[in-house]
N, CA, C and O of each residue as an XYZ file, in Angstrom:
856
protein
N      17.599    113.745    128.404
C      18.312    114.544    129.394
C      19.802    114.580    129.032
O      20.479    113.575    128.822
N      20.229    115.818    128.981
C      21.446    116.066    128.695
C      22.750    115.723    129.931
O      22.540    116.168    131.059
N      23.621    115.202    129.768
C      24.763    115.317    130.638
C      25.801    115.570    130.511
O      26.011    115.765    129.314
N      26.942    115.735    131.280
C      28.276    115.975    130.910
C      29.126    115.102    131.292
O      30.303    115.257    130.967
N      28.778    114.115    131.979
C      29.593    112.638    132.618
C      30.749    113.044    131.564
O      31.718    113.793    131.686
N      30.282    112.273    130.488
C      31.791    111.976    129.873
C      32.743    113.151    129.337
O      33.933    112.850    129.246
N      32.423    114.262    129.025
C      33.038    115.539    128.887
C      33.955    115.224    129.856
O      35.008    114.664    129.552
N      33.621    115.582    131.242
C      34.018    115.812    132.360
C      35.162    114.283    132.655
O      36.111    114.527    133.400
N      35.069    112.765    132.086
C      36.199    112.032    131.990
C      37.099    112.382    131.146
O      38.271    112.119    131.418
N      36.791    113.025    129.983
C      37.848    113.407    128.791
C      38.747    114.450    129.495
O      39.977    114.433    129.545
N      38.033    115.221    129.946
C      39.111    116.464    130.838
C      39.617    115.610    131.367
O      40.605    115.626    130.634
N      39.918    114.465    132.350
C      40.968    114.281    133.306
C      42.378    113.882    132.681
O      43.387    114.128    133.342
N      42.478    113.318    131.522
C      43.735    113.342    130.529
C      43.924    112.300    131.058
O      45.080    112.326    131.482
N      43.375    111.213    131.330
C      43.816    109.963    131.941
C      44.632    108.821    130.624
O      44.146    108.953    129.501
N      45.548    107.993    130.732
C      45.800    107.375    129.716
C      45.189    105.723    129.913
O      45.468    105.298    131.034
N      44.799    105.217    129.474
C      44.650    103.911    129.504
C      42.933    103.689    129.623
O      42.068    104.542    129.820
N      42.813    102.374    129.446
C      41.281    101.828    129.773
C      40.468    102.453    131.108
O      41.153    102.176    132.092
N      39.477    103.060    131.437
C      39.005    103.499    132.735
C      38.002    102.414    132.920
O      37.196    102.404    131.990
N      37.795    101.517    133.800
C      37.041    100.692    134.186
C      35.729    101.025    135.486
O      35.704    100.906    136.711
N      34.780    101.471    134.479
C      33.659    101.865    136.169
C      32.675    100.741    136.337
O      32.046    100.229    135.410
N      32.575    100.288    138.041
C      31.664     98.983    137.250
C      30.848     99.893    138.762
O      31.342    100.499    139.713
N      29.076     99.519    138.260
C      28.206    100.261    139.222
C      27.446     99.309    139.924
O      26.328     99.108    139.451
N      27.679     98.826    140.682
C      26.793     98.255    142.021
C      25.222     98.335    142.736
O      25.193     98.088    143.941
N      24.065     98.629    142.136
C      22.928     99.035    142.871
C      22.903     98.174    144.441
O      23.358     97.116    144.877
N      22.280     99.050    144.838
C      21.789     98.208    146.049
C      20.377     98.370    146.362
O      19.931     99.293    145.680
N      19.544     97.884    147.066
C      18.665     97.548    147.065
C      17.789     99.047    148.163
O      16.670     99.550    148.072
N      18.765     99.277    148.951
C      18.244    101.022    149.916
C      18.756    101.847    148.892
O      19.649    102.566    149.341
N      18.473    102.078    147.324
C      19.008    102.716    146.681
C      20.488    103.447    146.839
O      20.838    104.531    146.373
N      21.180    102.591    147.574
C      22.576    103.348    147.527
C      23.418    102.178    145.896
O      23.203    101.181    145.207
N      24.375    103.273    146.110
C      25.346    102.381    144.870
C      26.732    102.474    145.937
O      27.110    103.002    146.983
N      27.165    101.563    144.858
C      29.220    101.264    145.205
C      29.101    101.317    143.826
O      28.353    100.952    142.918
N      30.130    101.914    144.027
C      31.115    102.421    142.287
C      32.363    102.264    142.447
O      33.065    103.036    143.099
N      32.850    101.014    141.732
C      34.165    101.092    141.637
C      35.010    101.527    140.461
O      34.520    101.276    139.360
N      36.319    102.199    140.485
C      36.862    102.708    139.283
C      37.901    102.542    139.471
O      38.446    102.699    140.564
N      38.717    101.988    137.902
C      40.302    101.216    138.258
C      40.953    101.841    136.359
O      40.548    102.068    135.219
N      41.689    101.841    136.874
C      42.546    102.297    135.370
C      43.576    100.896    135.238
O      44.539    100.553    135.924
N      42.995    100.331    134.175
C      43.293     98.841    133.705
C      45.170     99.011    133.390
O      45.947     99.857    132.948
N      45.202     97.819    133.864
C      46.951     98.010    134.141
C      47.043     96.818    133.497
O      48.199     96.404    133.404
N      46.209     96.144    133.030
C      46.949     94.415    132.087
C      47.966     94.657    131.135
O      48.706     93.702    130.897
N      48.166     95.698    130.549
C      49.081     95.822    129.943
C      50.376     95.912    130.237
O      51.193     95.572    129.382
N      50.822     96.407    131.558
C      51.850     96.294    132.780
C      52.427     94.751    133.283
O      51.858     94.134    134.183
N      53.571     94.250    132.610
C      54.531     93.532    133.011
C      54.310     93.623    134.568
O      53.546     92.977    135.286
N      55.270     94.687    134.893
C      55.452     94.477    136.188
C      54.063     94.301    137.366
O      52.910     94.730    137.311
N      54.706     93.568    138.286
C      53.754     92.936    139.312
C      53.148     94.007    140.470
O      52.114     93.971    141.136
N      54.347     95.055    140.403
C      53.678     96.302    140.424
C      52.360     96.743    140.568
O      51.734     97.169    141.539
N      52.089     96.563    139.471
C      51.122     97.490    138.466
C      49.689     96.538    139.015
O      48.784     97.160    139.571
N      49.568     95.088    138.829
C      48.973     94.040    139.766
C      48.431     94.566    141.249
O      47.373     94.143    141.715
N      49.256     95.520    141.932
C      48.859     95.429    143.525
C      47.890     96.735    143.548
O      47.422     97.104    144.625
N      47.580     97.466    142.277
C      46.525     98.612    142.274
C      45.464     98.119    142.765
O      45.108     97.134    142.118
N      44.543     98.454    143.947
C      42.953     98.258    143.897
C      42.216     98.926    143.264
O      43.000     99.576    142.572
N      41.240     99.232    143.006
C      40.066     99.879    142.621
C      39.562    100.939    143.684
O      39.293    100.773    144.874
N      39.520    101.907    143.017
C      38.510    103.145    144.410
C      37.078    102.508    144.515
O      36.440    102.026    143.580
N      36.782    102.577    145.530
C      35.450    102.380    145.730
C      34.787    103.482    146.594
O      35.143    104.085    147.606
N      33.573    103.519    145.728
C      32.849    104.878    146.317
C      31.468    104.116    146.547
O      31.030    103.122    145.968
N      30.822    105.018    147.746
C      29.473    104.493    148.261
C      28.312    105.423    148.659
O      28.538    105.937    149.754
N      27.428    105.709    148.250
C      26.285    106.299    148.105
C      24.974    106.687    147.500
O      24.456    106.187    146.502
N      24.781    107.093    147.817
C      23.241    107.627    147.170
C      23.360    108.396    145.425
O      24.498    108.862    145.384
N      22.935    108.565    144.612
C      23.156    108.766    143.724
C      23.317    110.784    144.060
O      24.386    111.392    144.001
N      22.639    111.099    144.222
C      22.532    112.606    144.653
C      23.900    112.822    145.058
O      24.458    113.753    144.477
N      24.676    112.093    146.043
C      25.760    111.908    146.899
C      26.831    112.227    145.689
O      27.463    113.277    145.566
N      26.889    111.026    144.788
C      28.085    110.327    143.737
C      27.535    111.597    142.402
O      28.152    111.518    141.340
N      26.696    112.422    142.483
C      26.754    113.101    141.524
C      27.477    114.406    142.131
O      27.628    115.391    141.409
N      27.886    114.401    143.361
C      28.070    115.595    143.418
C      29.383    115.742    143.993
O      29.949    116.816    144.200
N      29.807    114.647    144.225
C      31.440    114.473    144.964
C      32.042    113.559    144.204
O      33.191    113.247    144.519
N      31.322    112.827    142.865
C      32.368    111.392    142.114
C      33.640    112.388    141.739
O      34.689    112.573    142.357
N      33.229    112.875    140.679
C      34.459    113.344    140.089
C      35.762    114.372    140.844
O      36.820    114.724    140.322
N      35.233    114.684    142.252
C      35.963    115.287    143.258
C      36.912    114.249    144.037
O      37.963    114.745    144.444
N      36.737    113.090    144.268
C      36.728    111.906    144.764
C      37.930    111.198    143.679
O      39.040    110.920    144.132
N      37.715    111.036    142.748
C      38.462    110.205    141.611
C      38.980    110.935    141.014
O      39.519    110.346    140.077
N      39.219    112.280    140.978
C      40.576    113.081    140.168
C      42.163    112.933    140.586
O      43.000    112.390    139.865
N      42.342    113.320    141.453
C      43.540    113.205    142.245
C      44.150    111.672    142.013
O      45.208    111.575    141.390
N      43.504    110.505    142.498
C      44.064    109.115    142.687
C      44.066    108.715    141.625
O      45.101    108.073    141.443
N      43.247    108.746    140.496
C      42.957    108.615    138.747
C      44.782    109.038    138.244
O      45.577    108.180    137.862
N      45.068    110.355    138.362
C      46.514    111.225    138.092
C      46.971    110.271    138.489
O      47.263    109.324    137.758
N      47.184    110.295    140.038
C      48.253    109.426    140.582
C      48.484    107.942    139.514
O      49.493    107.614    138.889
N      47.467    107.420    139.584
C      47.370    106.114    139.266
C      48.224    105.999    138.053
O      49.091    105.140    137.891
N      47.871    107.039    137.126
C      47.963    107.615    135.661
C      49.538    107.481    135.836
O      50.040    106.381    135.604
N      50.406    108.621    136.263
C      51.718    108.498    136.755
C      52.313    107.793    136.710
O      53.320    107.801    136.001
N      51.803    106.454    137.772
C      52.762    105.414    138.214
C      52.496    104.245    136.871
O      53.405    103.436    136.686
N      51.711    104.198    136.293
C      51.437    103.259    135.341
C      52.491    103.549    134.314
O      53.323    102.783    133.829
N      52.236    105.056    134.045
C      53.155    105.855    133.314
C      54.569    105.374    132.698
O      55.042    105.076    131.602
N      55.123    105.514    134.590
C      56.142    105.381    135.121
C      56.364    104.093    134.654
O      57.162    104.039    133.719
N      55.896    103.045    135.028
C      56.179    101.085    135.110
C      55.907    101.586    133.919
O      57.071    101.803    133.582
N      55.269    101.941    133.013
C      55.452    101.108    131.630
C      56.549    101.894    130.680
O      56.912    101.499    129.572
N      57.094    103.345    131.489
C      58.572    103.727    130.773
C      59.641    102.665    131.174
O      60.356    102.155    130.313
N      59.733    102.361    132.410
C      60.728    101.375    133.108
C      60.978    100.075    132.377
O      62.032     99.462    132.212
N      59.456     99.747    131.886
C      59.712     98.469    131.695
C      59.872     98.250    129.714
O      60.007     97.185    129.112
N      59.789     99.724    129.096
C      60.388     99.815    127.652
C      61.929     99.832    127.936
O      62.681     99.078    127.318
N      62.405    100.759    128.938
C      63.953    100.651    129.132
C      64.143     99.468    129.373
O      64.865     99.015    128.485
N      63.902     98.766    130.050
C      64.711     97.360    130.344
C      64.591     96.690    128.743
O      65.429     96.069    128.090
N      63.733     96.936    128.543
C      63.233     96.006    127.200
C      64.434     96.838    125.781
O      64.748     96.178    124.791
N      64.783     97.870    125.927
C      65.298     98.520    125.240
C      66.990     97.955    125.748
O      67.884     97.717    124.936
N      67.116     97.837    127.118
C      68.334     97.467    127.492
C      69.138     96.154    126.700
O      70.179     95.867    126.109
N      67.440     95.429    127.299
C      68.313     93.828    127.014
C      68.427     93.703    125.243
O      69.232     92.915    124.747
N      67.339     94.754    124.202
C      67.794     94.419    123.283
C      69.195     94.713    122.586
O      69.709     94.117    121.639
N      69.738     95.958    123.424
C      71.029     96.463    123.244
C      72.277     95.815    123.876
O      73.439     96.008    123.516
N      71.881     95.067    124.811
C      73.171     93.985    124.969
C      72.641     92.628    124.618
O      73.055     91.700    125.312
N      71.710     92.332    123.560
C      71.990     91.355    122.903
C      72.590     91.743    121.978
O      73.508     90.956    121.746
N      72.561     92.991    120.933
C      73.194     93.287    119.673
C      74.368     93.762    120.515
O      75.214     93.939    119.638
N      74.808     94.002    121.389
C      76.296     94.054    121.911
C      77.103     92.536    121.715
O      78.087     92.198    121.056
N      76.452     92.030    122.352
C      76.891     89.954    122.873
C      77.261     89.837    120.891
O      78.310     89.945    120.256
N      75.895     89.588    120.493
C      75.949     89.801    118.560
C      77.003     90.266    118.364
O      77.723     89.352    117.962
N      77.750     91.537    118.430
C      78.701     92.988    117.725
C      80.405     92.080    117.965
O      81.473     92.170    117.358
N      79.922     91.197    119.208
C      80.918     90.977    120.117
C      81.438     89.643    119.824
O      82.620     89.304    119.790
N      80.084     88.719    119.554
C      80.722     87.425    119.200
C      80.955     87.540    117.431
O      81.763     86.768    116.914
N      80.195     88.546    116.567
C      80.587     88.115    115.465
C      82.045     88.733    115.273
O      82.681     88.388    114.278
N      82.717     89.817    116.369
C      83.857     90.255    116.412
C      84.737     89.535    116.740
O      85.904     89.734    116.405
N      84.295     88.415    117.564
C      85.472     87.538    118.103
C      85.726     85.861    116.620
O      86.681     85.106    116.439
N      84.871     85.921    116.185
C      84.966     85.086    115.278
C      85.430     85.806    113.968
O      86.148     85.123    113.238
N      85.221     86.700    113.676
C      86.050     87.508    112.399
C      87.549     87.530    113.096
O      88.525     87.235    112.406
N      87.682     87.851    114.335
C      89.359     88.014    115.211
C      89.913     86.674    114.787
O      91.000     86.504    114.236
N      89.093     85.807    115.090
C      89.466     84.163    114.992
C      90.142     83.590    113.788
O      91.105     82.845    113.603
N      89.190     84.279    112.965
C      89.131     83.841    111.246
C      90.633     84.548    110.682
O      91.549     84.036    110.039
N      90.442     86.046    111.257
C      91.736     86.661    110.822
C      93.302     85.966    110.901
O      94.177     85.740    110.065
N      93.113     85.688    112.856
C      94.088     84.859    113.084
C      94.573     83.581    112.808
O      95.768     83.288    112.822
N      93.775     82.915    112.590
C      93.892     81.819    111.246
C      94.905     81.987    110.105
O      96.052     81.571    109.940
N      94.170     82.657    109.461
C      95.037     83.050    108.167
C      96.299     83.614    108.705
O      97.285     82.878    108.751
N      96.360     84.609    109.039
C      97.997     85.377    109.740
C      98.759     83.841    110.503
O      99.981     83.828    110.650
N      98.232     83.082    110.776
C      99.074     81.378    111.584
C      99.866     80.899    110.369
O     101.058     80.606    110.279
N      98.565     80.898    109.157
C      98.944     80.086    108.254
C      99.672     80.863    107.257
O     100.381     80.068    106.640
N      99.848     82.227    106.747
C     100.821     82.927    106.144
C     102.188     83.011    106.912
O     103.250     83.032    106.290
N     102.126     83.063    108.380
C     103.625     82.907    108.919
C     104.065     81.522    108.895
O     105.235     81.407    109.263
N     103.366     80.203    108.508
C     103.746     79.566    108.885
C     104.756     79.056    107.252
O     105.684     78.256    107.132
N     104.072     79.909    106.244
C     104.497     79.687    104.578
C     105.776     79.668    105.065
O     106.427     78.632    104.933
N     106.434     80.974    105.801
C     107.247     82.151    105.857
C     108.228     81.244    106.392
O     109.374     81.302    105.946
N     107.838     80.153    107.571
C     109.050     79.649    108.674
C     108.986     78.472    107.513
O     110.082     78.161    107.049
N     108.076     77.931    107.104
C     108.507     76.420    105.744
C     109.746     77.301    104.977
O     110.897     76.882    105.106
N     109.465     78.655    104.095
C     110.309     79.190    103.374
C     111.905     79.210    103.813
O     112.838     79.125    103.014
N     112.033     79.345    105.324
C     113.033     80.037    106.206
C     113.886     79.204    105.806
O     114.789     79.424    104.998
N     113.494     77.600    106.684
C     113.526     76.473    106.873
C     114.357     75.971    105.533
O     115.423     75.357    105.518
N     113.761     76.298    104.701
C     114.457     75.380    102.952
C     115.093     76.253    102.624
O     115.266     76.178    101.408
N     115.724     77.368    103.187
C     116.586     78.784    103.137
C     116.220     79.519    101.797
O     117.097     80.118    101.174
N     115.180     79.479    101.447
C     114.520     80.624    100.597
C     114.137     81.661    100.867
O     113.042     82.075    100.487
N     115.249     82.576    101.855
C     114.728     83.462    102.153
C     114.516     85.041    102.116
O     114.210     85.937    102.903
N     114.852     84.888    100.746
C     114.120     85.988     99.933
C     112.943     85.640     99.553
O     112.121     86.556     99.581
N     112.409     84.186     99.053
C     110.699     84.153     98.968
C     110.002     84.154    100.259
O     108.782     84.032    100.366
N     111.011     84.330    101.464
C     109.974     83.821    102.360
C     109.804     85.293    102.588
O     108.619     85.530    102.820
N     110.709     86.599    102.611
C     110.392     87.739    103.024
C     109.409     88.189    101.800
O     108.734     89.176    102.093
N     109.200     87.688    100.538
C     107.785     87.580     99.642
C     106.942     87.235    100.449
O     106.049     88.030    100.742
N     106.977     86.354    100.849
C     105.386     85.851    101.457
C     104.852     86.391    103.328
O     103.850     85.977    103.912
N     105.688     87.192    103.777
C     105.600     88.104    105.004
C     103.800     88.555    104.886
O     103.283     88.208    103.825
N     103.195     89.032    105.548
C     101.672     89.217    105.708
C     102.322     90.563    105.525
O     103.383     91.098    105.847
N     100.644     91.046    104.522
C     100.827     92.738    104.519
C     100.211     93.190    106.090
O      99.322     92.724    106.802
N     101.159     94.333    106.227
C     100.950     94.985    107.581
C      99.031     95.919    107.373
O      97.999     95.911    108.045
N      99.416     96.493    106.250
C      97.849     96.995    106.081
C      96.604     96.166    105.860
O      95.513     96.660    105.578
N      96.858     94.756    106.021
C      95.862     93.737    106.296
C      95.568     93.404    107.344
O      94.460     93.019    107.718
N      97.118     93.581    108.310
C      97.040     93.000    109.653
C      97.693     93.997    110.668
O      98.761     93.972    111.281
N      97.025     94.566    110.634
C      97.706     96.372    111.525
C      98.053     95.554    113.076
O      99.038     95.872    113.743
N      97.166     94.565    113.469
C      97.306     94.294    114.879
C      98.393     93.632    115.081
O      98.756     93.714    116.255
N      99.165     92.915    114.322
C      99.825     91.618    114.356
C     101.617     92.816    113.332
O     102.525     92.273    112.703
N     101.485     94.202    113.548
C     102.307     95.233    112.543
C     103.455     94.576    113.393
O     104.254     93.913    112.732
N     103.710     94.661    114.984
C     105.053     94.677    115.942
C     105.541     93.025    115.377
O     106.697     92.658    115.589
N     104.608     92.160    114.697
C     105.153     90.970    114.793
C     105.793     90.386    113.623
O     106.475     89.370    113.489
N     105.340     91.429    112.678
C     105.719     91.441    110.876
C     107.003     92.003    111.069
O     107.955     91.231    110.951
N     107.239     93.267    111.361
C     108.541     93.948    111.305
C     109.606     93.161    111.948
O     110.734     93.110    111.459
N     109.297     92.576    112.978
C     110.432     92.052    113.863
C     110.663     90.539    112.990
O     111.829     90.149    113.037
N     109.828     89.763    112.308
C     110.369     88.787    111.265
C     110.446     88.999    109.913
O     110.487     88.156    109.017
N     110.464     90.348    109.829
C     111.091     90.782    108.279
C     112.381     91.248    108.648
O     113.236     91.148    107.768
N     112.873     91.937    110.191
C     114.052     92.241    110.142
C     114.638     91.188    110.526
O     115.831     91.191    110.221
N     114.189     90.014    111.236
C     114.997     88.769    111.211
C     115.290     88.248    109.535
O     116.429     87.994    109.143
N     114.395     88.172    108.889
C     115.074     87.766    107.662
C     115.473     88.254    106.936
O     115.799     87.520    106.003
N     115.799     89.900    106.719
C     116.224     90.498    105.584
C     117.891     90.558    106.230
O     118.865     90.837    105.532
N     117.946     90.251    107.617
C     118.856     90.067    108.253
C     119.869     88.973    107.790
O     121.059     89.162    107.535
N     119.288     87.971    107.736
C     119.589     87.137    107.181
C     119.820     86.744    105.689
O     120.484     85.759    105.367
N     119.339     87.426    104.975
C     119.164     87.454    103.659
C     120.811     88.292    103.359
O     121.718     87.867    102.642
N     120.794     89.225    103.947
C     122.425     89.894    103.875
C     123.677     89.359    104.305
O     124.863     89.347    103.973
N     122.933     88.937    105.155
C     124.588     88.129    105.727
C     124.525     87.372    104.471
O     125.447     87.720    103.732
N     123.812     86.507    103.981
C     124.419     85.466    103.051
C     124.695     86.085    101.600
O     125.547     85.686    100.806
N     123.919     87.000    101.445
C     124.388     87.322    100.228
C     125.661     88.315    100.512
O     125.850     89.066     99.555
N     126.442     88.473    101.432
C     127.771     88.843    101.672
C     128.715     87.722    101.628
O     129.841     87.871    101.155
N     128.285     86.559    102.123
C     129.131     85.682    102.011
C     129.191     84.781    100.824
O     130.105     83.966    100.699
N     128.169     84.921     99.894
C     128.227     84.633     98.292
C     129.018     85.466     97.841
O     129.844     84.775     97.245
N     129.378     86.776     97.709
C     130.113     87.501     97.070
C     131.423     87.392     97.850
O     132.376     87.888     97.249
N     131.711     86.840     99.098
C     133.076     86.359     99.670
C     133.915     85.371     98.269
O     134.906     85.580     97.569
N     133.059     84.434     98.349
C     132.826     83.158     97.973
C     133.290     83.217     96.393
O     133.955     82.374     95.791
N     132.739     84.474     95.887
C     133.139     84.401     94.268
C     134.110     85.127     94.077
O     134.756     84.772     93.091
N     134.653     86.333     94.792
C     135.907     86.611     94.368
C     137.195     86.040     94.441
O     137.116     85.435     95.511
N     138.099     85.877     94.093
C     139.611     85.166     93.940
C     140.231     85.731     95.297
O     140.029     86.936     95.443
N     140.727     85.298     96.005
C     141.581     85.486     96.984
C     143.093     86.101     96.316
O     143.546     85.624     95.275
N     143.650     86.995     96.918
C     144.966     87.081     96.755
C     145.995     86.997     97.476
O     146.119     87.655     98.510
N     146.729     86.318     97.111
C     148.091     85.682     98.018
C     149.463     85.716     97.124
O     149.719     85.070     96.108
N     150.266     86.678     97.826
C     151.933     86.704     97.641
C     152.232     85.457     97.821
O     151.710     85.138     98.889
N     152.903     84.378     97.274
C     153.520     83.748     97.498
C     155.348     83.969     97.051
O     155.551     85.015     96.435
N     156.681     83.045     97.326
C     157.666     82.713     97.079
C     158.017     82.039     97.181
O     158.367     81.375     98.156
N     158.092     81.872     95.375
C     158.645     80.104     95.032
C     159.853     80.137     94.112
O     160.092     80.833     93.125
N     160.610     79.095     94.777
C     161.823     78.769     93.547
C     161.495     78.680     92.249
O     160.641     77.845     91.951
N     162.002     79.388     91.352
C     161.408     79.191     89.560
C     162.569     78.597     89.453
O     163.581     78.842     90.109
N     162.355     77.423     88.215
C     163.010     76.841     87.710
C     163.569     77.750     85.674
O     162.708     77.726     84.794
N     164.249     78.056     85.528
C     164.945     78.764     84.363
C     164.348     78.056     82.878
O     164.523     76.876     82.574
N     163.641     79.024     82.087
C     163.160     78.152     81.238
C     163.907     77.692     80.245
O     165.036     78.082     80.543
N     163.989     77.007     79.085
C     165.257     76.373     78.142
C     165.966     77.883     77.563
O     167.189     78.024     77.552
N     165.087     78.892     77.126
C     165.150     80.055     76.631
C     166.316     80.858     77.401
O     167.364     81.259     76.893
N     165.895     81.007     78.760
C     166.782     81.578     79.962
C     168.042     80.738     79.713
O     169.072     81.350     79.431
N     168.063     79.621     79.776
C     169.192     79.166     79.766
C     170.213     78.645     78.942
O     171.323     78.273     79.323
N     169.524     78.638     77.140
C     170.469     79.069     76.224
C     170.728     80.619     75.941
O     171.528     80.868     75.038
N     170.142     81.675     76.610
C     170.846     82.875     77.213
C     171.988     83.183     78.156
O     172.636     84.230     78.160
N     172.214     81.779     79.235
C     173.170     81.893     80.195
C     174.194     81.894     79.181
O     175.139     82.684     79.188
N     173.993     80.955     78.259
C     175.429     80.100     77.592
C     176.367     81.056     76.613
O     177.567     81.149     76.357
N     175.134     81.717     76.210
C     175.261     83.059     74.956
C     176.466     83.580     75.663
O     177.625     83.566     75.248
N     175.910     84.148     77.059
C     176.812     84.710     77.927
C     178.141     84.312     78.192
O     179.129     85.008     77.958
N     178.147     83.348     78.610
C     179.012     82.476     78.570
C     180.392     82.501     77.924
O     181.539     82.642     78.350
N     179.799     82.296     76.650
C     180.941     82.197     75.069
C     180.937     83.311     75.257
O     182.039     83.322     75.805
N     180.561     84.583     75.288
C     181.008     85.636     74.685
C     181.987     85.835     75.834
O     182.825     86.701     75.582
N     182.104     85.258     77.032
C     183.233     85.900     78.160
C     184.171     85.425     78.059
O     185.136     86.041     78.511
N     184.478     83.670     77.219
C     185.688     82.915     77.086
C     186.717     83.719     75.765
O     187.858     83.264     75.684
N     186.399     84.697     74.913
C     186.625     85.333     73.448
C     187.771     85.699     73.814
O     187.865     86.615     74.631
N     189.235     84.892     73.150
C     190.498     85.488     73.424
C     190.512     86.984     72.899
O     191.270     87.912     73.181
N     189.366     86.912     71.994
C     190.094     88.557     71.498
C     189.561     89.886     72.602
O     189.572     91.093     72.360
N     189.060     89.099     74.000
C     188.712     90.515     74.557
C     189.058     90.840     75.352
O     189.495     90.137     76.263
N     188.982     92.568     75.325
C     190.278     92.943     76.006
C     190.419     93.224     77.258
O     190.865     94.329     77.570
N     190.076     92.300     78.213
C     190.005     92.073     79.645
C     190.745     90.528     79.443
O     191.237     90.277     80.543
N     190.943     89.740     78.789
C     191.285     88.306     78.964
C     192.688     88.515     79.030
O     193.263     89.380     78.370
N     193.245     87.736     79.817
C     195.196     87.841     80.291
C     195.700     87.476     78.689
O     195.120     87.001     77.712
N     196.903     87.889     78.918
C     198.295     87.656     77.959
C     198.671     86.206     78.014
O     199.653     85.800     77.393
């Protein structure tokens, strides 16, 4: 004998396990129960579904089952649907703020690591300051294109020391040129000058000249 039972389940587009369990009874009636298996459903939800239960004569259940179990089957279908999209999003959530927390702590420990090093290159810089080398110490300044974050804190101690670097090398070049100063001092006449006075001298005592009296 031919039937169409199951044709007629394939049409309902139901998703999941369909569970029919059939009951005889003894005045030839049946109970038929039918449940669309939800174990796969996390949520507790999905747990509080009962089973339809249908009751009758077989003549009865052949001619009203599938009238009976279409509608609540959908429904059922739906909400299962539903809880098990809900419960990929959450699952999709929490894996995206764990690789956030991840993105976040391996960001804060690369921040860490960075700042480290930038402690210990400024700190070359203040040893350099310190022993007044400070033209090597504006050598050893952190490159700004290494440390873009820390740029406001480079410039402001490169212009402290190039600051410094000028003043002193102004006052080295104070330092090496000769000062000049006018002074006035008594000279003393050298032997030269003063067997010149004498020259003078004799030649003014010369009876023969002719300014000297009679």
């Amino acid at each position: 004998m031919e039937t169409n039972f199951f044709t007629i389940i394939n049409d309902l587009n139901l998703t999941g396990n369909l569970r029919i369990n059939i009951i005889l009874q003894q005045d030839k009636q049946m109970i038929v129960t039918v449940l669309l298996d939800s174990s796969h459903i996390k949520d507790k939800a999905a747990s509080m579904i009962v089973p339809l239960v249908l009751r009758g004569a077989s003549s009865d259940l052949d001619a009203g089952f599938f009238k009976e179990i279409k509608v609540p089957l959908h429904n059922t279908t739906t909400l299962l649907q539903n809880l098990e999209a809900h419960e990929k999003s959450i699952e999709n959530a929490q894996k995206k703020s764990r690789q956030e927390l991840e993105k976040q702590d391996s960001l804060k420990k690369e921040k860490s690591s960075k700042q480290k090093k930038f402690d210990e290159q400024m700190k070359k810089v203040d040893d350099l300051y310190k022993q007044k080398k400070i033209g090597e110490a504006i050598g050893q300044l952190p490159d700004i294109k290494q440390y873009p974050e820390f740029e406001a804190e480079i410039r402001k101690k490169s212009q402290e020391l190039r600051s410094q670097h000028n003043a002193l090398s102004l006052f080295a070049a104070d330092e090496e040129a000769d000062p000049v100063t006018d002074t006035v001092e008594d000279k003393q006449p050298s032997q030269e000058e003063m067997n010149d006075l004498d020259e003078e001298e004799f030649i003014d005592d010369d009876p023969t000249d002719e300014t000297a009296p009679f």
